[in-house]
C-alpha positions as CSV (number, residue, x, y, z in Angstrom):
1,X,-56.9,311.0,-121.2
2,X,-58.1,311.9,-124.8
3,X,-54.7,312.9,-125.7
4,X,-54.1,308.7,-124.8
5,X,-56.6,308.0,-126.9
6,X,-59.9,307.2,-123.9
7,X,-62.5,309.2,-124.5
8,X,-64.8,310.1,-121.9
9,X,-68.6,309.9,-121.4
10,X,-69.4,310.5,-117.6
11,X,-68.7,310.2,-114.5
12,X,-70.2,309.3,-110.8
13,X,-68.6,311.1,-107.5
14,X,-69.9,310.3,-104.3
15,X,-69.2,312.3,-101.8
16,X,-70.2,311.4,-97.9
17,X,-69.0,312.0,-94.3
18,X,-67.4,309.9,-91.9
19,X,-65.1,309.3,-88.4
20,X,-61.3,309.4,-89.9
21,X,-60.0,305.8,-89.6
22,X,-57.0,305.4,-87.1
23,X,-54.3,305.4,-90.2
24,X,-56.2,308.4,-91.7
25,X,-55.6,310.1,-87.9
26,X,-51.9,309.6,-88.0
27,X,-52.1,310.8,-92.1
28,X,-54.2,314.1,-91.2
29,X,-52.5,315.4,-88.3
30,X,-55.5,314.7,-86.0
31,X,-54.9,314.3,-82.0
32,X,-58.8,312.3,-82.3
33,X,-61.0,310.8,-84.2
34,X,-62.3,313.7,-86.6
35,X,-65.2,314.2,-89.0
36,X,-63.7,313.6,-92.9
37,X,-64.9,314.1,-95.6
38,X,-64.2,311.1,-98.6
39,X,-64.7,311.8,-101.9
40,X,-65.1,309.0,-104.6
41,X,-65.2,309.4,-108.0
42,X,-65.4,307.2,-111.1
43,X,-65.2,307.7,-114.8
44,X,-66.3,306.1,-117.5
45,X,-65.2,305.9,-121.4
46,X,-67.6,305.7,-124.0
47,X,-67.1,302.1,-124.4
48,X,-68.6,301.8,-120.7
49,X,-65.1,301.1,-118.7
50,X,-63.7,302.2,-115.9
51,X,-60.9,305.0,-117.1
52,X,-60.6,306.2,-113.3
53,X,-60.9,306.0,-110.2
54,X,-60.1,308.3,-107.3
55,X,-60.8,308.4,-103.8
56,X,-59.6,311.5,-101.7
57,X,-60.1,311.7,-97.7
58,X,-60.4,315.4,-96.3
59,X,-60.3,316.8,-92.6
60,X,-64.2,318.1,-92.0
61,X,-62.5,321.4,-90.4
62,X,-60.6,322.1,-93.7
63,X,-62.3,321.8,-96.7
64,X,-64.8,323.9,-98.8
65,X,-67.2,322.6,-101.4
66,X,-68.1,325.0,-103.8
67,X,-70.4,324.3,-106.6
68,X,-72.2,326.8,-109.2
69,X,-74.9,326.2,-110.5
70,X,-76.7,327.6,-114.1
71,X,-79.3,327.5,-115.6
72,X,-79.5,326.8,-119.8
């Protein structure tokens, strides 16, 4: 996005767990309804609008978060 010209001052990502929908069943490959994890993020330029959003819906038996964390 700064190569566009938007730069960037933060974002927000929620991330929570839920029942897949019946349209995100048929998407995932799931025979029932299944644990998913949805991920929403939004970014934000430094003139305070909304550069991005995302929104990503993964199957609870398939996905890893990872996150490290240091100390400065």
């Amino acid at each position: 996005m700064e190569k566009k010209g938007i730069r960037l001052k933060e974002a927000e990502q929620i991330i929570e767990v839920r029942i897949a929908t019946g349209e995100e069943i048929r998407l995932l490959g799931l025979e029932v309804p299944w644990p998913t994890l949805v991920i929403r993020r939004l970014a934000y330029s430094v003139n305070h609008e909304v550069v991005e959003y995302v929104k990503g819906v993964y199957r609870g038996d398939r996905y890893r978060y990872s996150c490290k964390l240091t100390r400065y």
